[in-house]
N, C-alpha and C positions, 0 to 999 in steps of 0.2 A: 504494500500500500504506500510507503514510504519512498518509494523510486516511482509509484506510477506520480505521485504527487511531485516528486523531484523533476521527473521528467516534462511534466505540466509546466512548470515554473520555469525550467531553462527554456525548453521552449516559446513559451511566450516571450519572456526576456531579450530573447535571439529574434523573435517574430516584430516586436518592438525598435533594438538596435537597427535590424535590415529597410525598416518603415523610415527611421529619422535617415539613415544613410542616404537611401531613395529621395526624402524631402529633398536631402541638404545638394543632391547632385542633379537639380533640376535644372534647366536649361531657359534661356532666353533668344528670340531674334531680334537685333538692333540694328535698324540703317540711318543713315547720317549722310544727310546731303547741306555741303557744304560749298557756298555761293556767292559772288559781290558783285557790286553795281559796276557794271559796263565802264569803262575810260574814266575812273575812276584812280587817283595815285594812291599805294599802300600808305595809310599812316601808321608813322612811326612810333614804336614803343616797343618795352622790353621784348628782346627774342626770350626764345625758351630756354629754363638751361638745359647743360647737354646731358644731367639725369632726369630729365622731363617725364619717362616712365618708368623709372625703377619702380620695380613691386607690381605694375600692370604685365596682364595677360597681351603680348604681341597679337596682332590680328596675322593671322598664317591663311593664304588663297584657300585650302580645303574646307573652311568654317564659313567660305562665303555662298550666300544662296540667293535667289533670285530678289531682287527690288521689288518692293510695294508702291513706293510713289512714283514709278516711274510718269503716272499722268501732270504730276506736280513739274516733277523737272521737267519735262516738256514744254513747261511753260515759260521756264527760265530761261527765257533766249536773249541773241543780242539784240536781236531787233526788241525785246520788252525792255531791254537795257540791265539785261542779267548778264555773267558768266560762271558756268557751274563748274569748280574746280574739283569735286571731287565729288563721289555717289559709291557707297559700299552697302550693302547690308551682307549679315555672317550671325549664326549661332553661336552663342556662345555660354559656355558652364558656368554653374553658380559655385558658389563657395559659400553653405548656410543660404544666407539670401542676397548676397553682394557678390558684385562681379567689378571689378576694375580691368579697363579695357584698353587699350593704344594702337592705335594705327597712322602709319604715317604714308605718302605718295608722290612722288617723285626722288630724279636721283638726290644719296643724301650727302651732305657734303659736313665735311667734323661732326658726324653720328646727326646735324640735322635734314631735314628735307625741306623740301617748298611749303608742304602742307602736312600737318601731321596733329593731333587730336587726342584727347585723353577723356574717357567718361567712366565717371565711378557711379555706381548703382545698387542701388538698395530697395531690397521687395519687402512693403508690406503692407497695408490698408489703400495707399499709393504705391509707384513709383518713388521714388528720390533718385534725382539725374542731378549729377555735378560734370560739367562738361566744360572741356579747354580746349579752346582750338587756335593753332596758329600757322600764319598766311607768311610766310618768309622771303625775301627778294635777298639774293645773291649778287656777287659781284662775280668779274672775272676767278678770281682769285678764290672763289669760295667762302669770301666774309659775307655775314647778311648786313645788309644796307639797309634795312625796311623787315619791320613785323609788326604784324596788328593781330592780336588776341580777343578771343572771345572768351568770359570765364565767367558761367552763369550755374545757379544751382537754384531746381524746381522742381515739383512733382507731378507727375504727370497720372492718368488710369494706362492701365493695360491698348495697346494699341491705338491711343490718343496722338496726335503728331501737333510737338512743340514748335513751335517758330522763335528763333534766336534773333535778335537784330542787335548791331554793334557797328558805329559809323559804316564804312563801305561794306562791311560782310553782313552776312545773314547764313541761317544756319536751318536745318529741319530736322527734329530726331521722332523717331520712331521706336519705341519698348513695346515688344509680345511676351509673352509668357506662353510655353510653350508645353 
């Protein structure tokens, strides 16, 4: 009687541990379309430094999946007086209920690049989005001349799409829970 009760107990125990496990490694899709106003000059302000994502998850090509807003950037043209400089969306693992994420594009020059972005996230009643994005202008030489930052923190619902605005940039995120 003694073991079938022991065995009840670990069991559930075990059944318990594999459920939070399960919780804790749930999964998000995030895209992030990042955008500024047509003949527009970069204003100047701090670049990133060059540990800008330590402790973020690298966005890696295999975690990316297809775009939701594609009807949105659509719209962002020159002739609207837009230029979309970058559009990703990617799956990506939670840890608990937070995810820190980075992705950068173009080539990167002293570990930075032309555009590269940082969003940290937290699931619970909301969204919590804390998001960094910066726009870099290089010289010959590989110095950045020019960087303009965006660095907003907001909650969002599930599948809700944020609009970012910051002198000549603007920004669109999108969080699914998946």
């Amino acid at each position: 009687m003694k073991s079938r009760l022991l065995s009840f107990v670990l069991v559930t125990v075990l059944a318990s541990v594999f459920s939070l496990a399960a919780q804790a490694a749930s999964m998000i899709q995030v895209e992030v379309v990042v955008f500024r106003h047509a003949n527009t000059p970069l204003v100047a302000s701090l670049p990133p430094s060059h540990n800008w994502a330590t402790g973020a998850s690298v966005l890696i090509e295999r975690n990316e999946v297809p775009a939701f807003l594609n009807d949105a950037v659509a719209k962002l043209t020159p002739d609207q007086g837009y230029a979309v400089l970058l559009h990703k969306a990617w799956r990506q693992n939670l840890t608990g209920n937070t995810a820190d994420l980075a992705f950068k594009m173009g080539q990167p020059r002293f570990e930075l690049s032309p555009i590269q972005g940082r969003l940290q996230v937290s699931l619970g009643d909301q969204i919590t989005v804390t998001a960094n994005f910066w726009v870099n202008q290089f010289d010959e030489q590989g110095q950045i001349t020019a960087s303009e930052h965006i660095d907003q923190t907001f909650k969002v619902r599930p599948n809700e799409v944020r609009y970012l605005d910051h002198s000549s940039l603007g920004a669109l995120v999108r969080i699914s829970t998946l």
